[in-house]
C-alpha positions as CSV (number, residue, x, y, z in Angstrom):
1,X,16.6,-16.8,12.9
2,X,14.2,-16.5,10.1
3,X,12.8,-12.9,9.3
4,X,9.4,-12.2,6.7
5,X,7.5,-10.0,6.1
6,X,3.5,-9.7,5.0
7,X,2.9,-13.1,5.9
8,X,-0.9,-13.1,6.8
9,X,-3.4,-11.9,3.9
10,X,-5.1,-8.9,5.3
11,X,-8.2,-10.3,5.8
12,X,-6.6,-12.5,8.2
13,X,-4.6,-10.2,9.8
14,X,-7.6,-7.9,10.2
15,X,-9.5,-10.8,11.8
16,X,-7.2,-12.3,14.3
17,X,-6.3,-8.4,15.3
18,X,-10.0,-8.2,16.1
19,X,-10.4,-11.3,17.7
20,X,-7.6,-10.3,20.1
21,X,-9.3,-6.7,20.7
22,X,-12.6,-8.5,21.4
23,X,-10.8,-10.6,23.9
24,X,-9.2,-7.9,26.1
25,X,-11.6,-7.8,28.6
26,X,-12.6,-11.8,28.7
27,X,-11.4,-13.5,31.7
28,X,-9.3,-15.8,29.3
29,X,-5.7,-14.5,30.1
30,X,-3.0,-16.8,32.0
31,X,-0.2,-14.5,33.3
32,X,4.0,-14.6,32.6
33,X,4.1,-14.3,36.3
34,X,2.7,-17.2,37.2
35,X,3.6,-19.6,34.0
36,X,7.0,-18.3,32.7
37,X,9.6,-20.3,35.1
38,X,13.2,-19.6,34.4
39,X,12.5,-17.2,31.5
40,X,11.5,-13.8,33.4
41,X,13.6,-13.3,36.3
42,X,14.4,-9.6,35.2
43,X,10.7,-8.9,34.6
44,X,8.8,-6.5,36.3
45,X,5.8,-6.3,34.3
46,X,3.5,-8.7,32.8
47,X,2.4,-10.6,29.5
48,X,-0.8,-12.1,29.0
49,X,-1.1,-14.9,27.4
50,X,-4.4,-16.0,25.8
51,X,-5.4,-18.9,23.4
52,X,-6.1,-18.1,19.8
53,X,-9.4,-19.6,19.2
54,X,-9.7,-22.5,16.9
55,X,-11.6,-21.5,13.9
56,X,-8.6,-18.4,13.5
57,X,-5.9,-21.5,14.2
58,X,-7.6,-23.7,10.9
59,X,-7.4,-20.5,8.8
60,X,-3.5,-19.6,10.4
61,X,-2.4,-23.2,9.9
62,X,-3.5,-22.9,6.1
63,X,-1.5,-20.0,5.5
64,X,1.3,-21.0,7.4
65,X,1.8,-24.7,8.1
66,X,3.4,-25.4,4.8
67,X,4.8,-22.3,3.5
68,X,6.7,-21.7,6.8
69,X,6.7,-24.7,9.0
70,X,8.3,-28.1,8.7
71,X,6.7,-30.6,7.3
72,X,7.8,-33.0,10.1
73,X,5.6,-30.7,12.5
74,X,2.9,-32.2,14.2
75,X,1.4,-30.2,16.3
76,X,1.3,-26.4,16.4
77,X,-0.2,-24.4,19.3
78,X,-1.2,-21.0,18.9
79,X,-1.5,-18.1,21.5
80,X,-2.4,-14.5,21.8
81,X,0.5,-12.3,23.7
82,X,-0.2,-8.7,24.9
83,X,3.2,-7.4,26.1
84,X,2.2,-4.5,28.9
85,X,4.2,-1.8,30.3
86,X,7.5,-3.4,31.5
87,X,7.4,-6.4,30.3
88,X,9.5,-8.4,28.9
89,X,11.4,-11.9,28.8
90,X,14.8,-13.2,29.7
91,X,17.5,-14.3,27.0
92,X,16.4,-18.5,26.4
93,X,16.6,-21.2,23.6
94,X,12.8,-22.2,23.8
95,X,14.1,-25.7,24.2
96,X,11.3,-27.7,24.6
97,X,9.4,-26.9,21.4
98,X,11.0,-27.3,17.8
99,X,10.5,-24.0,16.9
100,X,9.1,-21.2,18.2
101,X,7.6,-18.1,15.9
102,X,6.0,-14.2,16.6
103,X,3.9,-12.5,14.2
104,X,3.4,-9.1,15.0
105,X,-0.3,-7.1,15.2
106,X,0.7,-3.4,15.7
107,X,-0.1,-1.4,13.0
108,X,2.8,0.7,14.3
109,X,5.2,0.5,17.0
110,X,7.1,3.4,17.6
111,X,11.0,2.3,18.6
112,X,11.1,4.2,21.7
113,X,8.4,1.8,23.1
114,X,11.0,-0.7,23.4
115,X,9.8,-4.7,22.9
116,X,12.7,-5.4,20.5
117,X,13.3,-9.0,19.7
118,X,17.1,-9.6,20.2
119,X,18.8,-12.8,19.1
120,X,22.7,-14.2,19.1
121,X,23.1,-15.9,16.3
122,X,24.6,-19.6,16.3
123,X,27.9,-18.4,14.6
124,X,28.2,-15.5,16.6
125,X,31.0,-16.4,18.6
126,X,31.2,-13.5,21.1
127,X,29.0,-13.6,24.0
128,X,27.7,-10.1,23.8
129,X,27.6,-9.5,20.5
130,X,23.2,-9.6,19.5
131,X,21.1,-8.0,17.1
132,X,17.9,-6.6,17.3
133,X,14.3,-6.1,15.4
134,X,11.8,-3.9,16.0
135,X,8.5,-5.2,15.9
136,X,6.1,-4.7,12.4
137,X,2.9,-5.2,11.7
138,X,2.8,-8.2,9.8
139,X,6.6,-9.4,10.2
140,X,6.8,-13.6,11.4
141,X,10.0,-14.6,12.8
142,X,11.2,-17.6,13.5
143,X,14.0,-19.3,15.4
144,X,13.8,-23.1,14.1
145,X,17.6,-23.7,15.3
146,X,17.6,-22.9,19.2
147,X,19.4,-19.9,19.3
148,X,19.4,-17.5,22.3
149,X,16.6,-14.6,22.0
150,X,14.9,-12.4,24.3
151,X,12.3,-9.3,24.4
152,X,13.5,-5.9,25.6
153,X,11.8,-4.0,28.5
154,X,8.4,-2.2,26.8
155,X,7.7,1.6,28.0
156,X,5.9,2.2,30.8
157,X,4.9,5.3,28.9
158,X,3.1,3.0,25.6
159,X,-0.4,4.0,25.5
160,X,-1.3,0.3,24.2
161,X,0.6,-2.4,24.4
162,X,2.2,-4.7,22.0
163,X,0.6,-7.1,20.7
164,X,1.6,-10.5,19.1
165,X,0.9,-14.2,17.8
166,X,3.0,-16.8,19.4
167,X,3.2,-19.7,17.5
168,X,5.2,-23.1,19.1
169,X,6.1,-26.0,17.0
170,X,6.6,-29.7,18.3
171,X,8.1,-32.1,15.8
172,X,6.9,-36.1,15.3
């Protein structure tokens, strides 16, 4: 698993965090329910899932194609994820893209609200040893290698809900 930090200029960060505000109440959402087979069996909320529209995609894949991304990727699909009250996702290898990365859009997220990312690494060779990030404004990680990950139950006490930028890689 890759970890950074401040990887959007602000502008940008400002802008997709407004773009995804404006789209809250847009009848553009696809549900984890209905489109995450396999992956959310111990999921009793839900994740929205919306697509990040394309003008914000040119500007994110300017930023982040080459500085972060293989250059053997060639195509990169962007999506907007608002994690709600009890939601969250199964442990999985995202197996059928070549990498998969989150960028975080809180400006804060307090620990208690849950919505960790949790990984095993590849040379971690118990099976319940993991470790764990909170989320950060700002903060990309990326898991390029396969390795088993998951998102912790959120609060159903958060007042709003965590927000994200899923980004999925598919190699030539």
């Amino acid at each position: 698993m890759k970890i950074y930090t401040d990887v959007l200029p602000q502008q940008l960060l400002f802008d997709c965090s407004a773009q995804l505000e404006s789209m809250l109440e847009e009848r553009v959402w696809g549900s984890s329910t209905f489109n995450w087979e396999g992956v959310n069996n111990s999921a009793c909320g839900d994740v929205l899932v919306a697509y990040v529209p394309q003008n914000l995609v040119t500007q994110l894949n300017s930023v982040l194609h080459k500085t972060y991304f293989s250059s053997h990727t060639k195509e990169i699909m962007y999506q907007f994820y608002m994690w709600n009250k009890l939601s969250n996702i199964d442990v999985h290898t995202d197996q059928l893209y070549s990498f998969g990365a989150t960028i975080y859009l809180n400006s804060t997220w307090d620990a208690n609200s849950g919505g960790f990312f949790v990984w095993k690494d590849k040379e971690e060779k118990t099976d319940y040893t993991f470790k764990a990030i909170c989320p950060k404004q700002n903060m990309m990680i990326v898991n390029d290698t396969a390795e088993l990950h998951a998102v912790t139950t959120i609060s159903p006490y958060i007042t709003n809900p965590r927000f994200s930028i899923q980004i999925w890689g598919m190699e030539e």
